[in-house]
C-alpha positions in Angstrom: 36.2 -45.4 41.6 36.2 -45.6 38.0 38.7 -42.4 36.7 37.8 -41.2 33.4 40.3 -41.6 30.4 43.3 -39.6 29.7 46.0 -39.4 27.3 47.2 -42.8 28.1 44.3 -44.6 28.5 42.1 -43.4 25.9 41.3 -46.4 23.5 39.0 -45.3 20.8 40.6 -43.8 17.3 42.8 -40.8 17.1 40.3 -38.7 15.1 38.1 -39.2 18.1 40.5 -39.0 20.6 40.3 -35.5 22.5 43.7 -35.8 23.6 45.1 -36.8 20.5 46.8 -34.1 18.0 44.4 -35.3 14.8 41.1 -34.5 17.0 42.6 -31.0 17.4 43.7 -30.6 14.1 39.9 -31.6 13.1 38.6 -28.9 16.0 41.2 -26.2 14.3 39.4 -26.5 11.0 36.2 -26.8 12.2 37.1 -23.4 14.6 38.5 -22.0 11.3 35.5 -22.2 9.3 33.0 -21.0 11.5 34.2 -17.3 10.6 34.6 -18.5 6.8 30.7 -17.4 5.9 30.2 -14.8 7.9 32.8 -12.8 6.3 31.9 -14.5 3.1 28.0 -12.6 3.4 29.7 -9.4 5.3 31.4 -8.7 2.3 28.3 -9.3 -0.3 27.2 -5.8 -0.7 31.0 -4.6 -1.8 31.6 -7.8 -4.5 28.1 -6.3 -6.0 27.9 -2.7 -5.3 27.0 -1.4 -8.6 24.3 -4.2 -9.2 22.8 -3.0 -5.8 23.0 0.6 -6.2 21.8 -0.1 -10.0 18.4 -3.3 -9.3 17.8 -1.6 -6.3 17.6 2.2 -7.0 19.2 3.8 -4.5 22.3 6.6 -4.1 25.8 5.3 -3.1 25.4 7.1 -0.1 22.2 4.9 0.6 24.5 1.7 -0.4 26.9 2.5 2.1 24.5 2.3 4.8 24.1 -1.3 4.3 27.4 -1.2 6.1 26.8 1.8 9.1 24.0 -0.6 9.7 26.6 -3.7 10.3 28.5 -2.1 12.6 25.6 -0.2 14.9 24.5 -3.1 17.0 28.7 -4.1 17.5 29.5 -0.8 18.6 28.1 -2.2 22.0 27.4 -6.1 21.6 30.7 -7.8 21.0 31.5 -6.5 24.8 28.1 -7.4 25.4 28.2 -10.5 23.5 31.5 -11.3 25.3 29.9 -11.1 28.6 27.2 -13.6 28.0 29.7 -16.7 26.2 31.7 -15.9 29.8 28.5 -15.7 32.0 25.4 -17.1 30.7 25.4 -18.9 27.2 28.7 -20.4 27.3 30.7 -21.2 23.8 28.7 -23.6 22.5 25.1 -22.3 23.2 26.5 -18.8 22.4 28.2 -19.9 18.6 24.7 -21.1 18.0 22.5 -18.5 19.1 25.4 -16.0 16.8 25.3 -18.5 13.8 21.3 -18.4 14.1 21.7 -14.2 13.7 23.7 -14.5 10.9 21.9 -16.7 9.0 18.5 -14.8 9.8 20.3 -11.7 8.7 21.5 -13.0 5.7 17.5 -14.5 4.8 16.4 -10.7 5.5 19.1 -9.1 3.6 18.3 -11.5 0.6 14.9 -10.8 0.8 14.7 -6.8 0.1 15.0 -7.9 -3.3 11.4 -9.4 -3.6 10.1 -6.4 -2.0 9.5 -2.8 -4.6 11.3 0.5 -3.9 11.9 2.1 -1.6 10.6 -0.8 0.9 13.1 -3.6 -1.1 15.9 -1.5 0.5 14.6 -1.1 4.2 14.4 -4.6 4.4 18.2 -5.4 3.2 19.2 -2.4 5.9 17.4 -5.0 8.5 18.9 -7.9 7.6 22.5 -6.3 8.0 21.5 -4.9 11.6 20.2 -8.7 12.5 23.4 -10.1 10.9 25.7 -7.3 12.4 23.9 -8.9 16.2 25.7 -11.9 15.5 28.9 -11.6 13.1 31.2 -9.9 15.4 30.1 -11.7 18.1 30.8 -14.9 16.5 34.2 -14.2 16.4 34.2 -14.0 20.2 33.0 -17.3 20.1 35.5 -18.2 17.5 38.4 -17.0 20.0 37.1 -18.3 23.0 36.8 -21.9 21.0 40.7 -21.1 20.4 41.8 -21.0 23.7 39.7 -23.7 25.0 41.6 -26.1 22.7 45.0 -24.9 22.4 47.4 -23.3 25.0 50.2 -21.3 24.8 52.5 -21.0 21.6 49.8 -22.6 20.0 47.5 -19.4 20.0 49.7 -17.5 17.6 49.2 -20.4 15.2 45.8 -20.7 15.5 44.5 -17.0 15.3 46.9 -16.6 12.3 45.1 -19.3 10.8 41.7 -18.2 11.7 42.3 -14.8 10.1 43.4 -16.5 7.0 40.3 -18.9 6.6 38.1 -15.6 7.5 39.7 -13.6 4.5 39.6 -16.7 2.0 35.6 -16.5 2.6 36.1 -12.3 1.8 38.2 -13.4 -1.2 36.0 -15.6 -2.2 33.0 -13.6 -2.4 34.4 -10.4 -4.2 35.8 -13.2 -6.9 32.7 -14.8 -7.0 29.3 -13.0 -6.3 29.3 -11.1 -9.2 29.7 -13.5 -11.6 26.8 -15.8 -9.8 24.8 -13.0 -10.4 25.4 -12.5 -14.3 24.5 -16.4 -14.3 21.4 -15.8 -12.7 20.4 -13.2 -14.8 21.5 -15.4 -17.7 19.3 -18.0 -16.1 16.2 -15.8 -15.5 16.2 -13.5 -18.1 12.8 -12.5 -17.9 13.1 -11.8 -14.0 13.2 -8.4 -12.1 16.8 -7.7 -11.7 16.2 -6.9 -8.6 14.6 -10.3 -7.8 17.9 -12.1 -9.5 19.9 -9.8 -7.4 17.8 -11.6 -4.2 18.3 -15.2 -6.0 22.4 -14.0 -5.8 22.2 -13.2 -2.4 20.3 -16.2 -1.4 23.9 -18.2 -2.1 25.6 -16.8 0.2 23.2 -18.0 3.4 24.3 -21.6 2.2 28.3 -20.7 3.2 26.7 -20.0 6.5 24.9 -22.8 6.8 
C-alpha cells in the first residue's frame, strides 16, 4: 500500500509543497487577486462618470443605471451562485465559469462605445448585467478558496487581506481610468470620443484577465 505524502514526507520544493507555509502564502496571493479586477472594472463607470454621461449622451439618472443593472442579477444569484460551488460546479469549475462572466461583461460593456446613441448605451447596460452574473459570485468563490486553505485564526487574516487587495483594484481604477482616457484621446485625436471612451474601457478587461 503506497500512502500518499504528508507533511513529513513530502520531498519536492517548499513553493510546491502543499503542506508547506510558502505554497500557502503563494495560494493567499493568488486567492487575493482574483477579486483585484473585478472590483477594478465594477468601479469603471464612477472613475469616468462625466466622460460617460458627456461621449455617451445620456442623463445622470441614465449613468446610474449602469449600476442598478450590476446589482439586479445578485439580488438572487450569489445565494444562487453559492448553491452551485457547494453542489454542482465546485470552486474551481465555478471561479472559472464567474471569471468567464466577468470578462464577457466587461468585453460588452466596452463595446457600447462603438455602437451610436441611444443603442451605444444599451449595450454597456448589458455588459454590466453579464458582469453583475459573475462578480458577486466570484467572491463566493473567493471565500470558499479561503477556507479550503486556511483554518481557524487564520480566516480573520486572510479575509482582511482579501478586502484590502479588492479595494487596491477600486483605488486603482478611480486614480487611474481617467487619466488612461485623456491619453487615449491624446493618442487618437481624430477619434469619436465615444470610441476612445470604448478603447479606455478595453483596459480594464486586461486586469481581469
Amino acid at each position: 500500500l503506497i500512502m500518499p505524502p504528508d507533511e513529513h514526507t513530502y520531498q519536492g520544493s517548499a513553493i510546491c509543497n502543499p503542506f508547506h507555509r510558502c505554497h500557502r502564502y503563494l495560494v493567499l496571493i493568488l486567492i487575493c487577486f482574483l477579486s483585484f479586477g473585478s472590483y477594478f472594472c465594477n468601479d469603471n463607470p464612477a472613475a469616468l462618470t462625466d466622460y460617460i454621461v458627456k461621449d455617451m449622451d445620456v442623463s445622470m439618472e441614465e449613468y446610474m443605471t449602469l449600476y442598478s443593472w450590476y446589482s439586479y442579477p445578485n439580488i438572487i444569484l450569489s445565494l444562487i451562485g453559492g448553491v452551485l460551488i457547494d453542489r454542482v460546479l465546485g470552486i474551481r469549475l465555478g471561479a472559472i465559469i464567474f471569471s468567464s462572466f466577468c470578462v464577457l461583461g466587461q468585453i460588452v460593456f466596452a463595446s457600447g462605445g462603438f455602437f451610436s446613441t441611444p443603442y451605444g448605451f444599451d449595450v454597456m447596460q448589458l455588459g454590466r448585467f453579464i458582469f453583475g452574473i459573475g462578480g458577486e459570485s466570484l467572491t463566493v468563490c473567493q471565500n470558499a478558496f479561503s477556507v479550503q486553505w486556511f483554518k481557524g485564526k487564520e480566516l480573520n487574516f486572510v479575509f482582511g487581506l482579501q478586502l484590502s487587495i479588492s479595494r487596491l483594484g477600486s483605488t486603482f481604477n478611480m486614480n487611474s481610468m481617467s487619466r488612461i482616457y485623456l491619453k487615449v484621446c491624446e493618442m487618437f485625436p481624430h477619434n469619436l470620443p465615444r470610441v476612445n471612451l470604448s478603447f479606455t474601457l478595453y483596459f480594464g478587461k486586461y486586469y481581469l484577465t
